[in-house]
C-alpha positions as CSV (number, residue, x, y, z in Angstrom):
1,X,-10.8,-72.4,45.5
2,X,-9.8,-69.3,46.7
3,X,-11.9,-66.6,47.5
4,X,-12.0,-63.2,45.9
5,X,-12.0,-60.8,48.3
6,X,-14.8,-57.2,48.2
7,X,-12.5,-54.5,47.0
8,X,-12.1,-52.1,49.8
9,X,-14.6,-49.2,48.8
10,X,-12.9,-46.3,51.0
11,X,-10.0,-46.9,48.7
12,X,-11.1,-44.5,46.4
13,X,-12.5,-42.1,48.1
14,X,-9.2,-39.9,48.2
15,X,-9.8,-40.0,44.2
16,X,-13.6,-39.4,44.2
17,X,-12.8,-36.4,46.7
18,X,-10.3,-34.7,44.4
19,X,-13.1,-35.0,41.6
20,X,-15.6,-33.4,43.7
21,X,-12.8,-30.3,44.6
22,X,-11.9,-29.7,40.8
23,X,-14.6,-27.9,39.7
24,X,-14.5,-25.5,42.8
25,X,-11.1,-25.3,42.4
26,X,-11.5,-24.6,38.9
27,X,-13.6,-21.9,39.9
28,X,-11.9,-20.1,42.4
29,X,-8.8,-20.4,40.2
30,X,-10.3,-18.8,37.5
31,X,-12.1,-16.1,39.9
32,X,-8.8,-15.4,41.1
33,X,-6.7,-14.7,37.9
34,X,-10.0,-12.0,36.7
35,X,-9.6,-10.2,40.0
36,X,-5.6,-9.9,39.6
37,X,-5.8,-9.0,35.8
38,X,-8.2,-5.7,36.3
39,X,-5.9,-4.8,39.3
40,X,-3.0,-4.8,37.3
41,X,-4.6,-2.7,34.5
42,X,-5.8,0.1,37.4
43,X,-3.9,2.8,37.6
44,X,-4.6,5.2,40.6
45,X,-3.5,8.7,41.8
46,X,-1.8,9.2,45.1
47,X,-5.2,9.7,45.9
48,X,-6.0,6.2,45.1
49,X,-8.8,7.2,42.8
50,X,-8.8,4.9,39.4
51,X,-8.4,7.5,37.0
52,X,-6.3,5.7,33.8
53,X,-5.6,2.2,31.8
54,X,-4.8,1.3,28.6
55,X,-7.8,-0.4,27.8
56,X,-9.7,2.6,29.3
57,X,-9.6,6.5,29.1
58,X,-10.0,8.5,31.7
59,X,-13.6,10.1,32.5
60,X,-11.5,13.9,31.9
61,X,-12.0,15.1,27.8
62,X,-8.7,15.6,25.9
63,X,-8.2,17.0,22.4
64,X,-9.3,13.5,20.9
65,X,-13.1,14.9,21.9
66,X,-12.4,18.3,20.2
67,X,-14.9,17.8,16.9
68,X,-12.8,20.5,14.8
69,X,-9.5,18.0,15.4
70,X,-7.9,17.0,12.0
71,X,-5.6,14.8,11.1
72,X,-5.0,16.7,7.8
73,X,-1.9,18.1,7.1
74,X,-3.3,20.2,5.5
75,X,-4.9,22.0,8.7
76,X,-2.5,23.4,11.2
77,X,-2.6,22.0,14.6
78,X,-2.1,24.4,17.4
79,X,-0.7,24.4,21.4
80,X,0.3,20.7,20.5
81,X,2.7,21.0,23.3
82,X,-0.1,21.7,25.4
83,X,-2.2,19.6,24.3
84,X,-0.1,16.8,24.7
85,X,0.9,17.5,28.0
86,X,-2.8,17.5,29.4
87,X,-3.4,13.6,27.7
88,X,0.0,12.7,29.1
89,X,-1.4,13.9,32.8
90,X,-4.6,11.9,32.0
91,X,-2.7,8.7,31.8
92,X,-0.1,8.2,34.0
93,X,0.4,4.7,32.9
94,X,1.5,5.8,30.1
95,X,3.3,9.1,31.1
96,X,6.0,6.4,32.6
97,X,9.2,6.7,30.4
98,X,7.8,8.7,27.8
99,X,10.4,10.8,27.5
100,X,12.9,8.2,25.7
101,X,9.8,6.6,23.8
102,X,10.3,5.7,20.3
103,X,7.9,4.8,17.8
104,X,9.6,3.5,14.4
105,X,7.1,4.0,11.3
106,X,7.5,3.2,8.0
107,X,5.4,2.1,5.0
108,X,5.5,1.3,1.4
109,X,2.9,1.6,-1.3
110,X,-0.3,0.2,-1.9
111,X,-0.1,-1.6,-5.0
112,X,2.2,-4.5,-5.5
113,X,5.6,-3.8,-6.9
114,X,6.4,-4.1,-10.2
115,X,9.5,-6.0,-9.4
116,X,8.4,-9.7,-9.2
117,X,10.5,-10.1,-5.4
118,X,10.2,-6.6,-4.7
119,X,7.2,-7.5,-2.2
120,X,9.6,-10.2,-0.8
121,X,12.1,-8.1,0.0
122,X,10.2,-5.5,1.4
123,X,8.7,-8.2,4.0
124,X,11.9,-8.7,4.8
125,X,12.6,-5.7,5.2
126,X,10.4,-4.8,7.1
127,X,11.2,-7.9,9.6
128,X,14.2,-6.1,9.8
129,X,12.4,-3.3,11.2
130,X,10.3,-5.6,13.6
131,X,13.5,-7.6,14.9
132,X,15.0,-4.6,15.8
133,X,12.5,-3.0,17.5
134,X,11.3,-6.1,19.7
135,X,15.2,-6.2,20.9
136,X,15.0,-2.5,22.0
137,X,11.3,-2.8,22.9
138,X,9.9,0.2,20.3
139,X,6.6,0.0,19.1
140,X,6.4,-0.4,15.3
141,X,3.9,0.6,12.7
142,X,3.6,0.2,9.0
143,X,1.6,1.8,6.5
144,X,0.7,0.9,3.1
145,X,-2.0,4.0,2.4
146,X,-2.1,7.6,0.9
147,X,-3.2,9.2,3.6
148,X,-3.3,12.3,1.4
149,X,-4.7,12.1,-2.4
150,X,-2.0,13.9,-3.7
151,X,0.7,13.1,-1.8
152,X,2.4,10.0,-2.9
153,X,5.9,8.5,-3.5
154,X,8.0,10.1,-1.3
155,X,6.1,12.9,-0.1
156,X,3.1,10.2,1.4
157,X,5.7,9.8,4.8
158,X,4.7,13.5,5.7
159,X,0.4,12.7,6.5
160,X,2.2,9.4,8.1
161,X,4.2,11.4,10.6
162,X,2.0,13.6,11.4
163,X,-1.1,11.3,12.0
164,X,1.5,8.9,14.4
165,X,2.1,12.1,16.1
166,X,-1.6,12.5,17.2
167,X,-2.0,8.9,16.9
168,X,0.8,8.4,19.8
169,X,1.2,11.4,22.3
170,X,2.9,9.2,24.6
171,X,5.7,9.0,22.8
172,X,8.5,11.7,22.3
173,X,10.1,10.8,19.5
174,X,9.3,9.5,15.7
175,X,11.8,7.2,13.9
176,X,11.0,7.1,10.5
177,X,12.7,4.5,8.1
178,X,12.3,4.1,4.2
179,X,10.6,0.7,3.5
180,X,14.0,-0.1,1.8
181,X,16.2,1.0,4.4
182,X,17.7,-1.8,6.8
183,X,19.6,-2.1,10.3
184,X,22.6,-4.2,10.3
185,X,23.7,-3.2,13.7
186,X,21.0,-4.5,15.7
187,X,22.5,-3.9,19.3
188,X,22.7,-0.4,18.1
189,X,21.2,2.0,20.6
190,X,20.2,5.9,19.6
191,X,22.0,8.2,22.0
192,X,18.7,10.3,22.5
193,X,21.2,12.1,25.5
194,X,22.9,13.7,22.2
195,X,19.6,15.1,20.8
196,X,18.5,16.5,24.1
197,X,18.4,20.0,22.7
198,X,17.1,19.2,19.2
199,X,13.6,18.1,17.4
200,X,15.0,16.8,14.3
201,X,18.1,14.4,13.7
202,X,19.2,13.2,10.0
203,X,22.5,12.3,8.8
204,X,24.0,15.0,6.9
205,X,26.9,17.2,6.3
206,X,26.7,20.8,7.0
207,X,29.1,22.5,4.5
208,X,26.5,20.5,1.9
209,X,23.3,21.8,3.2
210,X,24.4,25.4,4.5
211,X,27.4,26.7,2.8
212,X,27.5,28.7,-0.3
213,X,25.4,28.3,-3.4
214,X,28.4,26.0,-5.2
215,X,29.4,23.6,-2.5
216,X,25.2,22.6,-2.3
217,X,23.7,19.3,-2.9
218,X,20.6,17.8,-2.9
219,X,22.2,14.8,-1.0
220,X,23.7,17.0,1.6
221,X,21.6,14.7,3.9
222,X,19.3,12.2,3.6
223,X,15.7,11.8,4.9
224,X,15.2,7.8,4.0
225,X,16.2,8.0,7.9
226,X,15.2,10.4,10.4
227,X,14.0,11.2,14.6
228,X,10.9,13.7,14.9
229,X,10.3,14.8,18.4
230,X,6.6,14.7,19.2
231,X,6.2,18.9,19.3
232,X,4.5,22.0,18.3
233,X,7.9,22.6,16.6
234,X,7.6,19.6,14.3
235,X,4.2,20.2,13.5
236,X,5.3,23.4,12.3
237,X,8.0,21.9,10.4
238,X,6.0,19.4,8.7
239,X,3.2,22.7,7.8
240,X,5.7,24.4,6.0
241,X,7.4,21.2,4.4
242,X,4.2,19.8,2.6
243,X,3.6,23.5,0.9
244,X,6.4,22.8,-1.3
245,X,4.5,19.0,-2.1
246,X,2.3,18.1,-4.9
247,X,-0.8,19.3,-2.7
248,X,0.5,22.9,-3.5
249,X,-0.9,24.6,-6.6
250,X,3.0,26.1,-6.5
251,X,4.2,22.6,-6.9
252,X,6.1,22.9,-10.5
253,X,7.2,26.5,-9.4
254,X,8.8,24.4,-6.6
255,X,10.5,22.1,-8.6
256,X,12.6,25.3,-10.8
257,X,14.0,27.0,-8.3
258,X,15.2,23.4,-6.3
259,X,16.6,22.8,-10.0
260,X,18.4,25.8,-10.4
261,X,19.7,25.9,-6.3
262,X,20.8,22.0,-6.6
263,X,22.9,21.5,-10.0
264,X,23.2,18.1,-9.0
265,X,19.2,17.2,-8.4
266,X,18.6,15.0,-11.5
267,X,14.5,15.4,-12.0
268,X,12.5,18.4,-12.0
269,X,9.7,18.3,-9.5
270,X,10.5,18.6,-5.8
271,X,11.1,16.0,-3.7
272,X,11.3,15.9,-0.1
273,X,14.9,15.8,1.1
274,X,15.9,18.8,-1.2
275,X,12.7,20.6,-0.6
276,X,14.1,20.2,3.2
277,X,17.8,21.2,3.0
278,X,16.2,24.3,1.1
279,X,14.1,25.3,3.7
280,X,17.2,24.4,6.4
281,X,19.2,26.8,4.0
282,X,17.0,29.8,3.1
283,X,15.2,30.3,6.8
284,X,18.4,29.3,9.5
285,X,16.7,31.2,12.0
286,X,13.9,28.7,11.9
287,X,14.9,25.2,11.6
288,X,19.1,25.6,12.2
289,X,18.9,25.7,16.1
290,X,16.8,22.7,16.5
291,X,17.5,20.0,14.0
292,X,21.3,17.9,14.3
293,X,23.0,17.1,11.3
294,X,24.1,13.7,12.7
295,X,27.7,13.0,10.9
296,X,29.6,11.5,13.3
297,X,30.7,8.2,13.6
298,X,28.1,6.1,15.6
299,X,28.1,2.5,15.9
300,X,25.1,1.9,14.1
301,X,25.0,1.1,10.1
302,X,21.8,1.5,8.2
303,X,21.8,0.3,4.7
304,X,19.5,1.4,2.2
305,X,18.8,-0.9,-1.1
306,X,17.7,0.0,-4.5
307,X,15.1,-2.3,-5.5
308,X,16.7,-4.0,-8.8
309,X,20.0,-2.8,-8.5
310,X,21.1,-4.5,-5.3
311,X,22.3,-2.3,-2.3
312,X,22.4,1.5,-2.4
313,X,24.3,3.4,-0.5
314,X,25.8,2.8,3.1
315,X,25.9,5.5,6.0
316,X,26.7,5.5,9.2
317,X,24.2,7.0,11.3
318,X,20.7,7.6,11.1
């Protein structure tokens, strides 16, 4: 009979070795990865003094610790320019390319809509919106709130601005869709090189919006798409455009003399985008110099739909 011969023993030690180094390994490994993910997040001067993450503010106050700061609209905010220049010095990691930095807002209302797919489409929508700004690498934020009592339907996008505005000094500019507005260009890139001199850009036509009483229309340009540079001019802009909104005891007074400057404007109360080219119109000196009427031809198509009666109109532009 054959014997069976001892298994040799020192054949598994290689094994038995590698099962005592895991757990160090392990260790070490994990030890490693925590050290490289806080230096990553540390931002230094060229002093090499950690002043500034995003998961950390700097030791410095800024006008978030100001206890009279409001995000009302209601409230004016003043030396925003200032202001925002200061946090932007305070966080140099964020300071990086904030010049061409976009945040796209938009929103829809609280309650569910009446239509029995409008809240499909919306999500869809707004997908859209999310698609579109992953490709081009904007951040994106949607609202569903009235972030002022009184201000609703169109006039709620106003308190939204504003509050992105304070909500995100690091960026420069605020693109604000209608929750029913759509890209269907999505290579389309905003030629901010065109708008280097402006703080507001909406497609419109200018023999519509300033030109005499006759030629006049309340769709001389429309706000269901617009850029808002992060500025003390556009919080100045936004001040004087919510006194003509339904937080304004003047609000019906409002809504006559729009109907009697726009023959065309179909309802009574004020609305936003007339309220807007009225202002444009009736104080030039203001508001001419820095907002762009964008009517050329651009390469981008937005698309706007009507819940319930399919798509809307079509513009090139913003």
């Amino acid at each position: 009979m054959a014997k069976l011969t001892p298994r040799n023993n020192n054949n598994n030690r290689p094994c038995c070795d590698v099962l005592h180094l895991l757990p160090s390994s392990l260790i070490a490994l994990l030890l490693l990865w925590t050290l490289w993910s806080t230096r990553t997040h540390i931002v230094s001067d060229p002093n090499n003094t950690p002043i500034s993450n995003r998961a950390h503010g700097p030791p410095d106050q800024t006008f978030y610790d100001d206890p009279d700061l409001s995000y009302s609209i209601e409230k004016p905010l003043r030396n925003w320019d200032e202001k925002r220049k200061e946090w932007l010095r305070l966080h140099p990691s964020l300071a990086a390319g904030s010049k061409n930095r976009i945040l796209l807002v938009t929103g829809s209302q609280p309650s569910p809509c009446k239509n029995r797919i409008g809240d499909h489409l919306l999500l869809r929508c707004f997908k859209n919106k999310v698609d579109y700004s992953r490709i081009h690498g904007y951040d994106i934020f949607y609202n569903n709130l009235y972030l002022h009592p009184k201000m609703d339907s169109y006039w709620a996008k106003l308190p939204i601005i504003r509050a992105a505005m304070m909500a995100h000094p690091d960026a420069e500019w605020i693109w604000w869709m209608d929750a029913d507005a759509v890209f269907t260009d999505m290579e389309f890139k905003i030629p901010l090189d065109r708008y280097k001199d402006h703080n507001f850009v909406v497609h419109g036509w200018p023999n519509m919006v300033y030109e005499d009483k006759d030629n006049k229309s309340w769709t001389g340009l429309n706000v269901g798409s617009y850029l808002i540079r992060n500025c003390q001019w556009s919080m100045d802009l936004m001040q004087a455009w919510a006194k003509m909104g339904p937080n304004t005891p003047n609000y019906e007074k409002w809504g006559r003399i729009l109907k009697s400057t726009f023959k065309d404007k179909p309802f009574p109360l004020p609305d936003d985008q007339s309220s807007f080219i009225y202002m444009l119109s009736t104080d030039r000196a203001r508001w001419e110099k820095k907002t762009y009427l964008e009517g050329s031809r651009v390469t981008e198509s937005i698309t706007q739909i009507t819940m319930g009666r399919g798509v809307g109109r079509r513009w090139k532009g913003l």
